[in-house]
C-alpha positions as a printed Julia matrix, in Angstrom:
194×3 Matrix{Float64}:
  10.66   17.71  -18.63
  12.37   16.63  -15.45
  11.39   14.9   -12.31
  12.13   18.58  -10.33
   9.39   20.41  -12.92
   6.81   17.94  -11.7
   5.6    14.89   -9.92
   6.75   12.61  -12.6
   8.42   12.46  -16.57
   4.78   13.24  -17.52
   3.4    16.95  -17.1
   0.97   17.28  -14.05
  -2.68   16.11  -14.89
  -5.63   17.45  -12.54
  -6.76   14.77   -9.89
 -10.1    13.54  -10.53
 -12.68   14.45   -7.41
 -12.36   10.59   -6.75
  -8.4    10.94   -6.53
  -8.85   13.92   -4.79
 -10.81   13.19   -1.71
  -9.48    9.5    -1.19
  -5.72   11.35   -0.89
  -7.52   14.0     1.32
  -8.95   11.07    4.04
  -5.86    8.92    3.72
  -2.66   11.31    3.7
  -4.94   15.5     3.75
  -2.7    16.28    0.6
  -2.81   15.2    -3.19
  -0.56   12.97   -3.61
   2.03   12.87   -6.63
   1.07    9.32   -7.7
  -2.2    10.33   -8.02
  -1.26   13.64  -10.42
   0.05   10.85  -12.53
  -2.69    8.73  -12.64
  -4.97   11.01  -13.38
  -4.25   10.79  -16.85
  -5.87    7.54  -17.17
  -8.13    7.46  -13.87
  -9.81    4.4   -15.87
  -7.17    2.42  -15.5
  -6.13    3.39  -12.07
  -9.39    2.09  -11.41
  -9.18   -1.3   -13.4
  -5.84   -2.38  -11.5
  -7.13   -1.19   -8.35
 -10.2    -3.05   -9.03
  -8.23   -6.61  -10.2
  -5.78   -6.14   -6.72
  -8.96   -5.57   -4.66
 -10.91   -8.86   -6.36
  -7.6   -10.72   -5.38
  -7.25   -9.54   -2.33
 -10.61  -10.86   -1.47
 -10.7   -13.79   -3.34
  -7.58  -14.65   -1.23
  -8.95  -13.67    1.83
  -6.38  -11.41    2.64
  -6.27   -9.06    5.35
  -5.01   -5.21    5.82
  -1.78   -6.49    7.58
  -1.26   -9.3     5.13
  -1.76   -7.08    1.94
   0.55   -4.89    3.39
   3.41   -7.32    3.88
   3.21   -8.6     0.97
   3.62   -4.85   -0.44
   6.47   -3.79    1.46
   8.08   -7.65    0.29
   7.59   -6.4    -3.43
   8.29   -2.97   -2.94
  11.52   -3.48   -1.65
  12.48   -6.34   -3.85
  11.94   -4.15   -6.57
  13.56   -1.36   -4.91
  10.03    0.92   -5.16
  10.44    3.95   -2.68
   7.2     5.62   -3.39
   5.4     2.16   -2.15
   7.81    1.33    0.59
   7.48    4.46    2.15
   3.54    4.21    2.17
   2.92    0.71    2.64
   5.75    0.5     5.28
   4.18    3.03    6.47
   1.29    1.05    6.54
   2.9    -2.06    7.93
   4.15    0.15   10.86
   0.78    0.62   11.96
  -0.51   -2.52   11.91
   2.31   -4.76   12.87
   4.57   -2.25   14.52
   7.64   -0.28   13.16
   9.72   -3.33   13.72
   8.15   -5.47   11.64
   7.77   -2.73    9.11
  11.5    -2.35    9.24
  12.55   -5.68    9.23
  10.39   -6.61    5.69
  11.69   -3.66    4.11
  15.14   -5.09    4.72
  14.16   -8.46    3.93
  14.16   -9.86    8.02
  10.78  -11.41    8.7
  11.65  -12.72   12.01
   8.55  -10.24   13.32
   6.11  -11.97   11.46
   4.0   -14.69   12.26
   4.56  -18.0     9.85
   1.51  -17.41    7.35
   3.21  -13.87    6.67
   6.77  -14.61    6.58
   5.58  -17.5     3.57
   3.49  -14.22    2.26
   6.31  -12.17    1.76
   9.01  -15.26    0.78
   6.5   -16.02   -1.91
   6.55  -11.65   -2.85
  10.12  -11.5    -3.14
  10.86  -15.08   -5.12
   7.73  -13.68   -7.8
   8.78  -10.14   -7.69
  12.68  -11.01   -7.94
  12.77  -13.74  -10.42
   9.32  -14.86  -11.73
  11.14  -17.6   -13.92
  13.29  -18.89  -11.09
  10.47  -19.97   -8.8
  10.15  -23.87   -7.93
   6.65  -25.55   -6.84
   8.46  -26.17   -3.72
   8.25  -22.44   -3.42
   4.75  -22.51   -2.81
   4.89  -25.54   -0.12
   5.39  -22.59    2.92
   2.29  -21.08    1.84
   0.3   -24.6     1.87
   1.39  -24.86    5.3
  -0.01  -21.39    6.23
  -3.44  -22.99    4.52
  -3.11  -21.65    1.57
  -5.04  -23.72   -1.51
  -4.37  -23.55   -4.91
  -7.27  -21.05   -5.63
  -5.91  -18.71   -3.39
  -2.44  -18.68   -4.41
  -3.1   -18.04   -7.55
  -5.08  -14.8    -6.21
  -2.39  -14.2    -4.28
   0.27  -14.24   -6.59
  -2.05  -11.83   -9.03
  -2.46   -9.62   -6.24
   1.37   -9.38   -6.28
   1.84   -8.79   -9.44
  -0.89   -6.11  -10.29
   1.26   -4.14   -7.28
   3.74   -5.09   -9.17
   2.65   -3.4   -12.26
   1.55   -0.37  -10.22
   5.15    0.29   -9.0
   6.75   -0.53  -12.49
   4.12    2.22  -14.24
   5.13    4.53  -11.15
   9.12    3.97  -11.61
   9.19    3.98  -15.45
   7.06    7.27  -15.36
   9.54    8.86  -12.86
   7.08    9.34   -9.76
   8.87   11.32   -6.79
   7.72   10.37   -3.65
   6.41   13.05   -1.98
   8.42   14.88    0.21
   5.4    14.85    3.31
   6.23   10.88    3.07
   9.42   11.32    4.48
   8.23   13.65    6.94
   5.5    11.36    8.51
   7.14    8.26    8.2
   8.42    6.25   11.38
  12.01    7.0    11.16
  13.47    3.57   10.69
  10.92    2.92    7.84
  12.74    6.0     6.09
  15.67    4.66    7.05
  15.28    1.34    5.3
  14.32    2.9     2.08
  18.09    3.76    0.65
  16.51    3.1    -2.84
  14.54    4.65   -5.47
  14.06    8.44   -6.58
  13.98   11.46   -4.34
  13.86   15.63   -5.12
């Protein structure tokens, strides 16, 4: 089975109602990550639940969750995310800023997120290569211990999420491209398209 038969290397499961309507309020279309996922909505639901508890036990907000996204996404050179999430970004930060972390320029960011996304890319890029000095940028943003640690599980359940999505051959969906700020599309030169 190829990627052009379906949404992914795996044949197309039915969305659970769950699935269903959160695609419907976010994007008003089913979206091909979530055909996959439907095979196991269970764990779907795990590692969603285990990025939310980080998230919070972090104290993250919407903008900061989504740069440090876009940072792994792009590190790992994950369209379906980048697309979505830079999408994301866009909205919140502007289509600048959205642009510049998907091409690894955080000059739009304030400190606290440029050390967010630093610390993304050094995980994401080369787990084994980081340095505790890697961590001292996010100390000065007011990060503490407890909270990097959430942080850094927070990046790597995304992480996981893109790496399941990539192995399995997920197409981002074509309506992405469409709706998309057009320098976020034009940042993502990477990853799997129909």
């Amino acid at each position: 089975m190829t990627t052009t038969e379906t949404a992914s290397f795996l044949a197309t499961a039915e969305p659970t109602d769950h699935m269903r309507g959160r695609d419907a309020d976010n994007v008003g279309y089913v979206m091909n990550v979530s055909r996959l996922w439907s095979h196991q909505p269970d764990l779907h639901t795990g590692l969603f639940g285990l990025m939310g508890a980080a998230a919070k036990a972090a104290s993250l907000s919407f903008r900061q969750r989504a740069v440090l996204v876009v940072a792994c996404a792009s590190t790992v050179r994950d369209a379906y995310c980048s697309l979505v999430w830079g999408m994301k970004l866009a909205n919140a930060a502007g289509v600048g800023a959205a642009e510049g972390v998907l091409r690894g320029d955080d000059s739009a960011l304030d400190p606290a997120e440029r050390a967010l996304a630093r610390w993304a890319r050094a995980m994401t890029a080369d787990p084994n290569g980081t340095e505790a000095g890697d961590l001292q940028p996010l100390r000065d943003a007011g990060y503490d211990d407890a909270q990097i640690l959430a942080i850094t599980v927070f990046v790597a359940a995304r992480l996981a999420f893109a790496t399941v999505n990539d192995a399995l051959g997920v197409l981002p969906d074509e309506t992405l491209y469409e709706i998309a700020p057009p320098p976020v599309v034009e940042a993502v030169t990477y990853g799997r398209r129909a």
